[in-house]
C-alpha positions as CSV (number, residue, x, y, z in Angstrom):
1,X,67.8,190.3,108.6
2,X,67.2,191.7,105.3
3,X,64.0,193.5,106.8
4,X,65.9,195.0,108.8
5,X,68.6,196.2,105.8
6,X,65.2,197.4,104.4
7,X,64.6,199.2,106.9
8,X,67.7,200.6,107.6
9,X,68.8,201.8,104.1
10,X,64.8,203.1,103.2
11,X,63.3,204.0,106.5
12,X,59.6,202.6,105.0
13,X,57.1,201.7,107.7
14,X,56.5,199.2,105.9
15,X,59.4,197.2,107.0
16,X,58.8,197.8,110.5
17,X,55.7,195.5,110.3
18,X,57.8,193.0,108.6
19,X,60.5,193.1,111.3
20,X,57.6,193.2,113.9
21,X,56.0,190.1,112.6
22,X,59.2,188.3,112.7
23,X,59.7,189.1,116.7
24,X,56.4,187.9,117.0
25,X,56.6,184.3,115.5
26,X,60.3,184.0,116.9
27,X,58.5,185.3,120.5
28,X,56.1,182.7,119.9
29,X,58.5,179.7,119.7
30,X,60.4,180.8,122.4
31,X,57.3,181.2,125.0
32,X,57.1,178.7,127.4
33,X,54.8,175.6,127.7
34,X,52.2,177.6,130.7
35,X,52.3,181.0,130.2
36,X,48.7,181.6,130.9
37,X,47.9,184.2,133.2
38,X,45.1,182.3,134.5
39,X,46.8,179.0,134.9
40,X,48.1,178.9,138.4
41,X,51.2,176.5,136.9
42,X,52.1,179.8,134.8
43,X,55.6,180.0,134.5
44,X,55.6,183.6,135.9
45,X,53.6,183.0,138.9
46,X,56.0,179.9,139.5
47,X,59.0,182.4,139.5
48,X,57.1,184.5,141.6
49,X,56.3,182.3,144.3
50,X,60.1,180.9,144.5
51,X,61.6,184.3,144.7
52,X,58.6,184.4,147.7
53,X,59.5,181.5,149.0
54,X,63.6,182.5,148.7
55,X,62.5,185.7,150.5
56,X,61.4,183.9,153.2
57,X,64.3,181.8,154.0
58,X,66.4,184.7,153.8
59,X,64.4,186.7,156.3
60,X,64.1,183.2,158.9
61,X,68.4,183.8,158.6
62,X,68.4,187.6,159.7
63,X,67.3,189.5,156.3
64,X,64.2,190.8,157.0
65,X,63.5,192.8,154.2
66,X,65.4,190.5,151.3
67,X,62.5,191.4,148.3
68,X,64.0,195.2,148.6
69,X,68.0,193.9,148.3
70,X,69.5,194.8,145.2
71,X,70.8,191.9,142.9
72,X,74.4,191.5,144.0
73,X,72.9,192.3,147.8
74,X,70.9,189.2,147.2
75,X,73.0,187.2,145.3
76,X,75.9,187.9,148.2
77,X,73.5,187.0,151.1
78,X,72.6,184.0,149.5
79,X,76.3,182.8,148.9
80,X,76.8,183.9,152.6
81,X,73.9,181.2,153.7
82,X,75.5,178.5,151.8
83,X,78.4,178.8,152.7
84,X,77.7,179.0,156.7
85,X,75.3,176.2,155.7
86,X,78.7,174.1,154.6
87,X,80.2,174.9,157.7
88,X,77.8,174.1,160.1
């Protein structure tokens, strides 16, 4: 925070290192266990393939094209399928 004051009340460069730094250790904690791109457990290809796999359902249920939905559109047909779900 005070690297940032620094910044703020000087404008040095110098302080902009500082405060990148600092992003990068705190980035660093918060990184997942797999991130590696080549590990086929990475976190981001696991996300990937669900949203895929999401995607798919949705399409069996009558929405072809659900990768191309907006958020809410998504969110909504999903509720929609749950719901019918309860009810049948």
């Amino acid at each position: 925070m005070v690297a940032v004051c620094d910044f703020v009340l000087t404008g040095e460069a110098t302080h902009i290192d500082t405060l990148q730094e600092i992003d990068s250790y705190l980035l660093d904690l918060a990184r997942p266990d797999i991130f590696d791109d080549g590990d086929p457990r990475n976190v981001v290809v696991e996300k990937q393939q669900r949203f895929g796999k999401l995607c798919a359902a949705l399409a069996d249920q009558g929405f072809p094209r659900a990768g191309e939905l907006t958020l809410f559109d998504f969110h909504s047909a999903i509720d929609y399928l749950i719901e019918k779900n309860k009810t049948d």
